[in-house]
VOKOLVO-822708 format. One record per residue (C-alpha): residue number from 1; residue in three letters; x, y, z. Coordinates in nm, 4 decimals. Layout:
<atoms>
<NUM "ala" <X Y Z>>,
...
</atoms>
This chain:
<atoms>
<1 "unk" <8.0645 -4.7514 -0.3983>>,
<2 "unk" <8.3516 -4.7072 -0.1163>>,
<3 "unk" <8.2709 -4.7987 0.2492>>,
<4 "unk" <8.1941 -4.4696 0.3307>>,
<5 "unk" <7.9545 -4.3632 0.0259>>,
<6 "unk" <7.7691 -4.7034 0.1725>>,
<7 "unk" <7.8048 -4.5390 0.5261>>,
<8 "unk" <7.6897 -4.1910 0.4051>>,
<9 "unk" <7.3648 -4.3823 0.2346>>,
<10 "unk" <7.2382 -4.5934 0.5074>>,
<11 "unk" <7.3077 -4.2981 0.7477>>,
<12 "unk" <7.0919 -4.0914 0.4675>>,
<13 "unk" <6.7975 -4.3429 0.4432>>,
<14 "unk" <6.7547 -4.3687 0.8172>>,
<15 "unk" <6.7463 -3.9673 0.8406>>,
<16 "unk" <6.5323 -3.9485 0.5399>>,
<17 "unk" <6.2969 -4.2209 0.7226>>,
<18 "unk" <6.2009 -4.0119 1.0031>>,
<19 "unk" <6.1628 -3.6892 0.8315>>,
<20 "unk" <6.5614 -3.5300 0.8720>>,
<21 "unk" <6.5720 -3.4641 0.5255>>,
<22 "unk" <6.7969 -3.1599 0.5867>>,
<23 "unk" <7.0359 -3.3893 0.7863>>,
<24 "unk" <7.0026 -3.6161 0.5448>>,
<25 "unk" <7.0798 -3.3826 0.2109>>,
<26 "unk" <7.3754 -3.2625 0.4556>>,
<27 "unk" <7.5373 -3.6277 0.4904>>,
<28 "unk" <7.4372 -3.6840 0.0833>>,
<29 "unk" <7.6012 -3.3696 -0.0084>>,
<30 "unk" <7.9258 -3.4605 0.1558>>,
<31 "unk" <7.9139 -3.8014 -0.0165>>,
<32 "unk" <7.8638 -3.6554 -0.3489>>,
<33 "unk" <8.1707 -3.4639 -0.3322>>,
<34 "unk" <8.3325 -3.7659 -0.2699>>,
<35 "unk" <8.1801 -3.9423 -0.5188>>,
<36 "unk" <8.0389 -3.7229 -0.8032>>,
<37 "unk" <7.9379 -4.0013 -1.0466>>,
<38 "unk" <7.7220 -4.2109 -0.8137>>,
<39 "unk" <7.3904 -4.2143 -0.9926>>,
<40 "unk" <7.2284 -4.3397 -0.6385>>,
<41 "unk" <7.3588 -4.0867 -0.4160>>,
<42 "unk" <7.2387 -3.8540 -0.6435>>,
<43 "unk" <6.9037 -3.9550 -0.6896>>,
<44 "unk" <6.8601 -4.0124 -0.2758>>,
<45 "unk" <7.0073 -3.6073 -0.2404>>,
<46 "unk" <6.7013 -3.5007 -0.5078>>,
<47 "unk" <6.4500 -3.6918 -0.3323>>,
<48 "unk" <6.5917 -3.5052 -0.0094>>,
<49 "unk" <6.5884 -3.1656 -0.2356>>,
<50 "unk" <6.2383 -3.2431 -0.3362>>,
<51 "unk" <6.1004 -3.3150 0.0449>>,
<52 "unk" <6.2710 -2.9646 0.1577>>,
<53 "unk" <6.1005 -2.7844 -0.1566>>,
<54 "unk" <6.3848 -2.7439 -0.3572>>,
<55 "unk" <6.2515 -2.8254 -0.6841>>,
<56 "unk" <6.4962 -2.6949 -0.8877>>,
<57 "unk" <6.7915 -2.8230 -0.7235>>,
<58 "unk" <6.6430 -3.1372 -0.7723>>,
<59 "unk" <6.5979 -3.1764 -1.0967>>,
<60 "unk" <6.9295 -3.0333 -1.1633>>,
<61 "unk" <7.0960 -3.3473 -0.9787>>,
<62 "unk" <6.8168 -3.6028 -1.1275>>,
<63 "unk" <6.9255 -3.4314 -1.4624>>,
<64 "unk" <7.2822 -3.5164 -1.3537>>,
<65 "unk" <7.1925 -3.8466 -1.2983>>,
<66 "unk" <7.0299 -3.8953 -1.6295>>,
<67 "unk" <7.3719 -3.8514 -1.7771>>,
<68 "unk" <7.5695 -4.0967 -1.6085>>,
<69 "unk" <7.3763 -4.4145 -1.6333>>,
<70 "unk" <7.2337 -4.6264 -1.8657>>,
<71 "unk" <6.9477 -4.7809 -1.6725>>,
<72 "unk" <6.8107 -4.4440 -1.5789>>,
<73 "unk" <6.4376 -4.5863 -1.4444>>,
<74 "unk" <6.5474 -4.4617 -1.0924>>,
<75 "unk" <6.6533 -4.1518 -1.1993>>,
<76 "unk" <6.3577 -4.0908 -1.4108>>,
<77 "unk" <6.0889 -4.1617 -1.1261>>,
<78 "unk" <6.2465 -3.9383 -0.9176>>,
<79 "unk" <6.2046 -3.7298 -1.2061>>,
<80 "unk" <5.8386 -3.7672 -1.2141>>,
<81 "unk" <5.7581 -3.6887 -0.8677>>,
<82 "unk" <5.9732 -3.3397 -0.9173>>,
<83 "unk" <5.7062 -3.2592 -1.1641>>,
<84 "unk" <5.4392 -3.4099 -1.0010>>,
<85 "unk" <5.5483 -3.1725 -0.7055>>,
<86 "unk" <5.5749 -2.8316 -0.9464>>,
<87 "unk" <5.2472 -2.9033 -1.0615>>,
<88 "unk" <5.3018 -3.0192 -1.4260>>,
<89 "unk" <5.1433 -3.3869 -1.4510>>,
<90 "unk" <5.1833 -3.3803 -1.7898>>,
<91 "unk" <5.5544 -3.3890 -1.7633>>,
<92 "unk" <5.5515 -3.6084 -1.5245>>,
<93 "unk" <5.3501 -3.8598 -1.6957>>,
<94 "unk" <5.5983 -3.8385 -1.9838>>,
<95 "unk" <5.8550 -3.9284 -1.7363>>,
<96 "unk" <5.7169 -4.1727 -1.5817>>,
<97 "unk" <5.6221 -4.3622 -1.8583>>,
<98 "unk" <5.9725 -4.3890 -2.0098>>,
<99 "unk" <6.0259 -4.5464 -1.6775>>,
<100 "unk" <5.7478 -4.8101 -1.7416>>,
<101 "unk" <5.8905 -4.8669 -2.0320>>,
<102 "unk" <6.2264 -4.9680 -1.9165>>,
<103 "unk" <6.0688 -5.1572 -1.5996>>,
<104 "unk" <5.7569 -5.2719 -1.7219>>,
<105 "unk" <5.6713 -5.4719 -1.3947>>,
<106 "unk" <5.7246 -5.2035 -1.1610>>,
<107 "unk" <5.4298 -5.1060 -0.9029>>,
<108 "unk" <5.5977 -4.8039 -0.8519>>,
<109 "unk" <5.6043 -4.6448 -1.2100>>,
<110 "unk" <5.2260 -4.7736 -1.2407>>,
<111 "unk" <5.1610 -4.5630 -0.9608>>,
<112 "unk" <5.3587 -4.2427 -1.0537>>,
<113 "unk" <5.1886 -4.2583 -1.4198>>,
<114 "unk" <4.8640 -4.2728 -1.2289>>,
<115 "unk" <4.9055 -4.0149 -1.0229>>,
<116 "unk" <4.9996 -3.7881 -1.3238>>,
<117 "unk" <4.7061 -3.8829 -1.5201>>,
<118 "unk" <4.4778 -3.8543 -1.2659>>,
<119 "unk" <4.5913 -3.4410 -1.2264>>,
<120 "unk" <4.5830 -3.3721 -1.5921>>,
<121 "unk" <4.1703 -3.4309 -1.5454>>,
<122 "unk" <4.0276 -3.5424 -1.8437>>,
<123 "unk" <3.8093 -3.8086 -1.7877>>,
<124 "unk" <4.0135 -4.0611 -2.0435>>,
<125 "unk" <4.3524 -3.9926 -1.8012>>,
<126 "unk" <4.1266 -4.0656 -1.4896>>,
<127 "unk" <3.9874 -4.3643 -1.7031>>,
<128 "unk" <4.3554 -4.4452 -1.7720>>,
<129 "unk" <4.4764 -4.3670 -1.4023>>,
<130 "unk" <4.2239 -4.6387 -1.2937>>,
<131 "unk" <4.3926 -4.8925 -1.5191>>,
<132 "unk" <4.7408 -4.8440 -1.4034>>,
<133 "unk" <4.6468 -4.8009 -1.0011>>,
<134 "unk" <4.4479 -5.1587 -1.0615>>,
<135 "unk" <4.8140 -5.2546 -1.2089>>,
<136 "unk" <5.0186 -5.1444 -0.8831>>,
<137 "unk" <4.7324 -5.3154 -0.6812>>,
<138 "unk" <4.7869 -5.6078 -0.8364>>,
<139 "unk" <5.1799 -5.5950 -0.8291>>,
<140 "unk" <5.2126 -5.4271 -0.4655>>,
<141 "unk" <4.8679 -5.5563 -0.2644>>,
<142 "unk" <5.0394 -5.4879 0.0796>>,
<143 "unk" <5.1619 -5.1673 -0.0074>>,
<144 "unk" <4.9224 -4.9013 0.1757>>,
<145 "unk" <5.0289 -4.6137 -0.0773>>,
<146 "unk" <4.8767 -4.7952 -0.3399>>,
<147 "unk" <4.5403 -4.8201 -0.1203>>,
<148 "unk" <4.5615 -4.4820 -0.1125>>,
<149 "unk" <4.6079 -4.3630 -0.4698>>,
<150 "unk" <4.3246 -4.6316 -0.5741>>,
<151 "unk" <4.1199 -4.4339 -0.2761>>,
<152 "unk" <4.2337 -4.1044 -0.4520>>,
<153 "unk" <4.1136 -4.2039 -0.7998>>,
<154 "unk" <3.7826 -4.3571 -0.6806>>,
<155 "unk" <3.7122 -4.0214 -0.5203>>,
<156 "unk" <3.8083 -3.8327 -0.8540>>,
<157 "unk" <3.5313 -4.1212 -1.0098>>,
<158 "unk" <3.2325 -3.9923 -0.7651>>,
<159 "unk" <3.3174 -4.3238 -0.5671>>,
<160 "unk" <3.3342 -4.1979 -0.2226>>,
<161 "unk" <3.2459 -4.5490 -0.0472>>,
<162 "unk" <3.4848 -4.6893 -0.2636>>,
<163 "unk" <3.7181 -4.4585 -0.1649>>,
<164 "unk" <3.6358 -4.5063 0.2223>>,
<165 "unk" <3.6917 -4.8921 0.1603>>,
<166 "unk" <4.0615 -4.8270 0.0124>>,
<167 "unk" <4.1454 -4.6113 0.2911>>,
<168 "unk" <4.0154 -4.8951 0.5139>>,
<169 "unk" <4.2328 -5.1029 0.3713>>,
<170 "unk" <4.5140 -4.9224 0.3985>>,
<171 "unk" <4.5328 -4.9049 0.7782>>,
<172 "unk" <4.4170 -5.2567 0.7787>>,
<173 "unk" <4.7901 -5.2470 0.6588>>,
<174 "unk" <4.8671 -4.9508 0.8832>>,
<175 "unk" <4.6556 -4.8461 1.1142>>,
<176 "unk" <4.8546 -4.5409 1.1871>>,
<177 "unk" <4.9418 -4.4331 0.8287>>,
<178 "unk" <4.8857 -4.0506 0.7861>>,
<179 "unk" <4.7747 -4.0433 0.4338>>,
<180 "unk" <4.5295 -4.2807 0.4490>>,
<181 "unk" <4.4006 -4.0781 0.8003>>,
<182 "unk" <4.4150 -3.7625 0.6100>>,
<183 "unk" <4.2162 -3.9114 0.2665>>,
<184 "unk" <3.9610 -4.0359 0.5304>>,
<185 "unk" <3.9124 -3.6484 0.6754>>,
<186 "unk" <3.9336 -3.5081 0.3806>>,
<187 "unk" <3.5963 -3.7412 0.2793>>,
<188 "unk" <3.4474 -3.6264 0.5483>>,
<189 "unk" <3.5086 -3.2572 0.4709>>,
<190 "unk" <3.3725 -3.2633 0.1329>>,
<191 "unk" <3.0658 -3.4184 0.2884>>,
<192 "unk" <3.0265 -3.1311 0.5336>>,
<193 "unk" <3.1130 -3.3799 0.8524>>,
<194 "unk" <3.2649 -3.1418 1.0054>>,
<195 "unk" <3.3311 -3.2814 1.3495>>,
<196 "unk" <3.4270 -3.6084 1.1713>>,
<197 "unk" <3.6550 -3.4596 0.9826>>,
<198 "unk" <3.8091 -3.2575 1.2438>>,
<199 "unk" <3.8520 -3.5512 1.4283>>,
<200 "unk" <3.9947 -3.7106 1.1411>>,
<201 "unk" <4.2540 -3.4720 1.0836>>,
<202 "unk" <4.3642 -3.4932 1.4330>>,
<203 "unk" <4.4570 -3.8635 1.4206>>,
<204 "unk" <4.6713 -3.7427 1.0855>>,
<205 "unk" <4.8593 -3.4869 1.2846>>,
<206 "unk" <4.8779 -3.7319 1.5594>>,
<207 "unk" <5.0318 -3.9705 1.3219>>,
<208 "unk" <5.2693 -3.6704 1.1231>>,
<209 "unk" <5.3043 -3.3917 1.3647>>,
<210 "unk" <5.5648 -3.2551 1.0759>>,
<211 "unk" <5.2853 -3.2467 0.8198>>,
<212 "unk" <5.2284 -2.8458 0.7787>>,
<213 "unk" <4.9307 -2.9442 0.5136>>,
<214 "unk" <4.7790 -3.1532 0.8260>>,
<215 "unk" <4.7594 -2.8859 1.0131>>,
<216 "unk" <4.5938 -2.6301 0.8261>>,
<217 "unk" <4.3365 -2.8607 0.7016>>,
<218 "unk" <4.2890 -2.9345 1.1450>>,
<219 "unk" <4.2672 -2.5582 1.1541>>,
<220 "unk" <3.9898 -2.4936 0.8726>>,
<221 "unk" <3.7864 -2.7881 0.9716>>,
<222 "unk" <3.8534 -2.6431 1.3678>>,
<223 "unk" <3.6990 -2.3619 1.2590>>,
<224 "unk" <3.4099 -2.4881 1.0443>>,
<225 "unk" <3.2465 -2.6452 1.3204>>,
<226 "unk" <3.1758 -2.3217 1.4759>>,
<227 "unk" <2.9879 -2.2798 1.1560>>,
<228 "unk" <2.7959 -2.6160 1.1839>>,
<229 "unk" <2.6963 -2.4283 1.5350>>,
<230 "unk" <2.5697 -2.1480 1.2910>>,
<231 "unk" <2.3437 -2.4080 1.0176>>,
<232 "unk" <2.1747 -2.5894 1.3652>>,
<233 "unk" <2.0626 -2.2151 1.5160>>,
<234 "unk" <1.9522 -2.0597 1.1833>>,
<235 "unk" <1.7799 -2.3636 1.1277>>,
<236 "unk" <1.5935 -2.3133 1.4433>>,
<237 "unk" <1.5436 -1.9721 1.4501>>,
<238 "unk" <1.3680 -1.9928 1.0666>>,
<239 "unk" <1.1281 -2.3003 1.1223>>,
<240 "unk" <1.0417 -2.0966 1.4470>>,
<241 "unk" <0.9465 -1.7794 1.2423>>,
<242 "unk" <0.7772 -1.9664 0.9689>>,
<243 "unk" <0.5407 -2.1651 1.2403>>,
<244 "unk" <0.4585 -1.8437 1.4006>>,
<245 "unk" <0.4709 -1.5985 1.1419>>,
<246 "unk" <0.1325 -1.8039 1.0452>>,
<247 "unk" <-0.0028 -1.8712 1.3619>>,
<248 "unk" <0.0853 -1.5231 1.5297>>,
<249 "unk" <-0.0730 -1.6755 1.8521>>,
<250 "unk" <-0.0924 -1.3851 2.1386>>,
<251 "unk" <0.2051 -1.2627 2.3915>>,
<252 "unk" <0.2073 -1.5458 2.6514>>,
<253 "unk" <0.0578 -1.8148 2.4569>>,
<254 "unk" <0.2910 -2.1015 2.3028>>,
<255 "unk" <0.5620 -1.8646 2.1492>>,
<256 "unk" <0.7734 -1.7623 2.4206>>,
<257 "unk" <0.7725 -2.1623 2.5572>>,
<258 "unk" <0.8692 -2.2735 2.1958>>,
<259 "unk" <1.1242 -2.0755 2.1867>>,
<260 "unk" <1.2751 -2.1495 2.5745>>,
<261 "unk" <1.2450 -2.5290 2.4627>>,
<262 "unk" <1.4600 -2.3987 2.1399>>,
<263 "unk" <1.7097 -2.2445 2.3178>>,
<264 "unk" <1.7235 -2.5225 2.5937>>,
<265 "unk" <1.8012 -2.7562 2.3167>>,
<266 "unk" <2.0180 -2.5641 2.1395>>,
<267 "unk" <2.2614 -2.5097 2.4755>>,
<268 "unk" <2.2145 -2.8960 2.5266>>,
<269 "unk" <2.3459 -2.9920 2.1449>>,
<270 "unk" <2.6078 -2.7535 2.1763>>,
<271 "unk" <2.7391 -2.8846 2.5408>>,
<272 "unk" <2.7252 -3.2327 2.4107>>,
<273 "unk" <2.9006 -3.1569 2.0839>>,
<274 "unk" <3.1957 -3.0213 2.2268>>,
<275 "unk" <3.2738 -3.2680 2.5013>>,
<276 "unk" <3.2532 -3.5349 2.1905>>,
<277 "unk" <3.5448 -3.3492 2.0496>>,
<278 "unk" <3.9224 -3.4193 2.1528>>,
<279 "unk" <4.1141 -3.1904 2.3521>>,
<280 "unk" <4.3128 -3.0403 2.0225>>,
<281 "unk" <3.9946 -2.9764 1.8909>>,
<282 "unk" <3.8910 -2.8129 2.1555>>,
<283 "unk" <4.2052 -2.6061 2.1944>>,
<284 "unk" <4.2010 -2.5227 1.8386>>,
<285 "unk" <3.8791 -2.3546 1.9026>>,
<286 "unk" <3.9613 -2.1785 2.1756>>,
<287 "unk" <4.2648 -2.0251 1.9756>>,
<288 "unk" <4.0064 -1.9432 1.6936>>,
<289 "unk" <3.7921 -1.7666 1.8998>>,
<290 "unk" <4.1363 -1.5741 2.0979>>,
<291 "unk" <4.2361 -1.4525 1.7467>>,
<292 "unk" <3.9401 -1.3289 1.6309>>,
<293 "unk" <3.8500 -1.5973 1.3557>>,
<294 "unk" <3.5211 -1.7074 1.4533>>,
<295 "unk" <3.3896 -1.3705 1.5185>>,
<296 "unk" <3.1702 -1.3512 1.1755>>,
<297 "unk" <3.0212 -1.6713 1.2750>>,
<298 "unk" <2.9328 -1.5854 1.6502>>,
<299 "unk" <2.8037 -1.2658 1.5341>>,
<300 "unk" <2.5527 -1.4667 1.3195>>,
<301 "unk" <2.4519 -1.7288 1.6268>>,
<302 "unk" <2.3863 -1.4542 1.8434>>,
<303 "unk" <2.1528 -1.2171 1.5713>>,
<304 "unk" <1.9620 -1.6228 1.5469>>,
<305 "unk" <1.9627 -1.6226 1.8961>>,
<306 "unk" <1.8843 -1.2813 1.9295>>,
<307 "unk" <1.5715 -1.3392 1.6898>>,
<308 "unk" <1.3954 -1.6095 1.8728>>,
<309 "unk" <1.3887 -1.4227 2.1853>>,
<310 "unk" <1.2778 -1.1191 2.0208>>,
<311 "unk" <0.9961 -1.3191 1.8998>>,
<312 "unk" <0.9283 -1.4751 2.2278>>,
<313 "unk" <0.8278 -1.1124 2.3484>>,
<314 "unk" <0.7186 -0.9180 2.0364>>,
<315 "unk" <0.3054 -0.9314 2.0451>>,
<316 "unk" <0.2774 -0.8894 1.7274>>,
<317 "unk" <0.4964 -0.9351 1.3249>>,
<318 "unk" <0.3875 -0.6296 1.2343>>,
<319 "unk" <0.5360 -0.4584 1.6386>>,
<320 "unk" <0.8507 -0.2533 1.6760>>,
<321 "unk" <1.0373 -0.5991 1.8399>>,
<322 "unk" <0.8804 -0.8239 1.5554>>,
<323 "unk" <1.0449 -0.6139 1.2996>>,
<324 "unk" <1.3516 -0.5589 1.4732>>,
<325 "unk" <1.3663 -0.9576 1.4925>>,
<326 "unk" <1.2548 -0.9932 1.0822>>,
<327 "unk" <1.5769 -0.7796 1.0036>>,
<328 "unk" <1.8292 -1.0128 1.2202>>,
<329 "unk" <1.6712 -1.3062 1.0172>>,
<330 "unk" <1.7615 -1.1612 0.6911>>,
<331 "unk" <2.1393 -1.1993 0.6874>>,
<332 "unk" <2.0792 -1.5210 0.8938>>,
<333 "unk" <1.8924 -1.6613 0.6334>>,
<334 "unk" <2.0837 -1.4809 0.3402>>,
<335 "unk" <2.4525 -1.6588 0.4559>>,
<336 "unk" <2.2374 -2.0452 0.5663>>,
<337 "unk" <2.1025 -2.0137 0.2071>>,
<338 "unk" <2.4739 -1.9882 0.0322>>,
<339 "unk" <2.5817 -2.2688 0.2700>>,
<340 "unk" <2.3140 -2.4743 0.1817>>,
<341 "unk" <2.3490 -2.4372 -0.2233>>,
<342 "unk" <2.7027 -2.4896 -0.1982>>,
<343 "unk" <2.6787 -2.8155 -0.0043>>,
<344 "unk" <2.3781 -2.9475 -0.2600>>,
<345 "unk" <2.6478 -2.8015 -0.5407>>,
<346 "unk" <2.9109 -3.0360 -0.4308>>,
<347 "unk" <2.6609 -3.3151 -0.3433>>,
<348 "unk" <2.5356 -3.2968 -0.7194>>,
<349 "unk" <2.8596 -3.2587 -0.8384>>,
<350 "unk" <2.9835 -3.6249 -0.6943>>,
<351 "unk" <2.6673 -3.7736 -0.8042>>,
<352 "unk" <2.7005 -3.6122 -1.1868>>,
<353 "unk" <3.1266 -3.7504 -1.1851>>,
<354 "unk" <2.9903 -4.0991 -1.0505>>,
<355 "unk" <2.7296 -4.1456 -1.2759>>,
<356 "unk" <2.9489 -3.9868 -1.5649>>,
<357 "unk" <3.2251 -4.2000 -1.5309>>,
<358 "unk" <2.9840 -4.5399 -1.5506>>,
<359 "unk" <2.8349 -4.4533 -1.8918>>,
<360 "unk" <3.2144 -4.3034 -1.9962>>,
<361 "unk" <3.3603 -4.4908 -2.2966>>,
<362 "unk" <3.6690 -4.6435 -2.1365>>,
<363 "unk" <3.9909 -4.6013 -2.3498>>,
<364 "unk" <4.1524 -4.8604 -2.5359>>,
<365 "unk" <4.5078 -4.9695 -2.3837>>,
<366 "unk" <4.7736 -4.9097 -2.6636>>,
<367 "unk" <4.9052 -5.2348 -2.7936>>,
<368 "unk" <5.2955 -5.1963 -2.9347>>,
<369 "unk" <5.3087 -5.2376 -3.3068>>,
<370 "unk" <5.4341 -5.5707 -3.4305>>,
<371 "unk" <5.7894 -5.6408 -3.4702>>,
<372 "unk" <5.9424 -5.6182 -3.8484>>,
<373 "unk" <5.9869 -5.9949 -3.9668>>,
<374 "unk" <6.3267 -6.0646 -4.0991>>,
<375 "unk" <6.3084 -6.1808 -4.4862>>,
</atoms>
């Protein structure tokens, strides 16, 4: 390579670092008409193609690449994450393992071929995937991407405090790494931790401001703790009806304290809650509620609310204000009921991959048939 295709590259790599990749495929591009055959400038311009979303550019130049060298386990990585990226793991696993096979060593093409295996689903891929993340592990311990992907594949497994524990490890390494940030929120909003998770997915936007996925998963997890606001008040508002609805004491009695304690402690939960989040979280919010978002949910804290007062005052079930207050409760409890089953859904559903994966047969590893002896 001339002084200036070296130039061009390290000028590239230090764009492509901080996340220029236009800048960078600018500087690449200029290089490559320079030098057309250069299998490396080529493959750094399709990883800069790939990071702007242009797939198929990409894998024209990694195709380009192909045919011009004869060690083509660079080219053919590259190759992998192009397909890993248009959402076909199964060529991607192809590809990557024709890299493995060329650098059989390599932490990296463990990793890619995990990756792929682990989005083709079955469970002998995952089951596979584990194998080859172990691998990179073992080849690449300081590595926090690898912590990741064996965080990724655990979670696939069922094995979220696994999962948590690889993470851990990986800002142990990092402590500001964004995917390892973003893994943890992500746990957090599959477990219905909702202020957790928006927490969580602050520090990853903190870390990657550029990170456009980061900050619509801040956005939806923003907005689903105005629901969690929802699940506490329906909560409420049904154990108060189904203490009273068999007591029934008089107007006056115990009811309309109950539910001034309620509502007291309600406010109180709510204050406390939101000065434990962080000012974007808070902003977020706000924005929500501006644009109109969290209007469905509102709508259903205020016919709770609405409810227990109601109930407070009605004298009797059976009175004009009791029924009035009945009705409010039946979407209430209608929408908390769906919440509810899908949480125990997903619940179950980790608990049915963990224990499936510890009675799964594992696969045997392939073992390359023996050499023809020479007579």
């Amino acid at each position: 390579m001339s002084d200036a295709g070296l130039r061009a590259q390290e000028r590239a790599n230090a764009l492509f670092q901080v996340g220029r990749y236009a800048e960078a495929a600018e500087v690449l591009s200029e290089a490559v008409a320079g030098q057309p055959e250069h299998v490396g400038l080529l493959v750094l311009l399709a990883r800069c193609r790939r990071m702007l979303g242009q797939l198929a550019e990409a894998m024209r130049l990694v195709d380009r690449a192909l045919g011009l060298t004869r060690a083509p386990q660079h080219p053919l990585a590259e190759k992998a994450r192009i397909l890993l990226d248009a959402g076909h793991p199964g060529y991607a696993a192809a590809a990557a393992q024709q890299a493995l096979e060329l650098v059989p060593r390599s932490w990296e093409c463990h990793a890619l071929l995990a990756q792929a295996l682990l989005g083709m689903g079955n469970p002998n891929r995952v089951l596979a995937a584990r194998r080859h993340a172990d691998i990179a592990l073992e080849l690449g311990p300081d590595n926090p991407d690898l912590h990741v992907l064996d965080a990724r594949v655990h979670a696939r497994m069922g094995r979220l405090r696994a999962a948590r524990d690889a993470c851990g490890r990986a800002l142990a390494v990092d402590p500001a790494f964004e995917p390892a940030l973003r893994e943890l929120a992500r746990f957090d909003a599959g477990q219905d931790r909702t202020s957790a998770a928006a927490r969580g997915f602050g520090d990853a936007l903190a870390a990657n401001p550029r990170a456009a996925w980061n900050v619509t998963a801040h956005e939806v997890v923003s907005l689903a703790l105005g629901w969690r606001l929802f699940d506490v008040t329906a909560l409420a508002a049904l154990a108060y009806w189904s203490v009273f609805a068999l007591v029934d004491p008089a107007p006056g009695g115990a009811r309309p304290v109950t539910a001034g304690l309620v509502l007291v402690g309600l406010a109180g939960a709510t204050g406390y809650a939101w000065r434990r989040q962080p000012a974007p979280v808070r902003r977020q919010l706000r924005r929500w509620a501006r644009a109109g978002a969290a209007v469905p949910g509102l709508l259903l804290v205020l016919a709770a609310v609405a409810s227990l007062v109601l109930g407070a005052l009605a004298p009797r079930l059976e009175s004009p204000a009791g029924g009035v207050a009945t009705l409010l409760l039946i979407p209430v409890g209608a929408v908390l009921a769906f919440r509810l089953w899908r949480q125990l859904r997903r619940r179950a559903g980790m608990a049915f991959r963990r224990l499936a994966y510890t009675i799964w047969p594992r696969p045997t590893p392939r073992t390359p048939a023996p050499a023809p002896t020479r007579h």
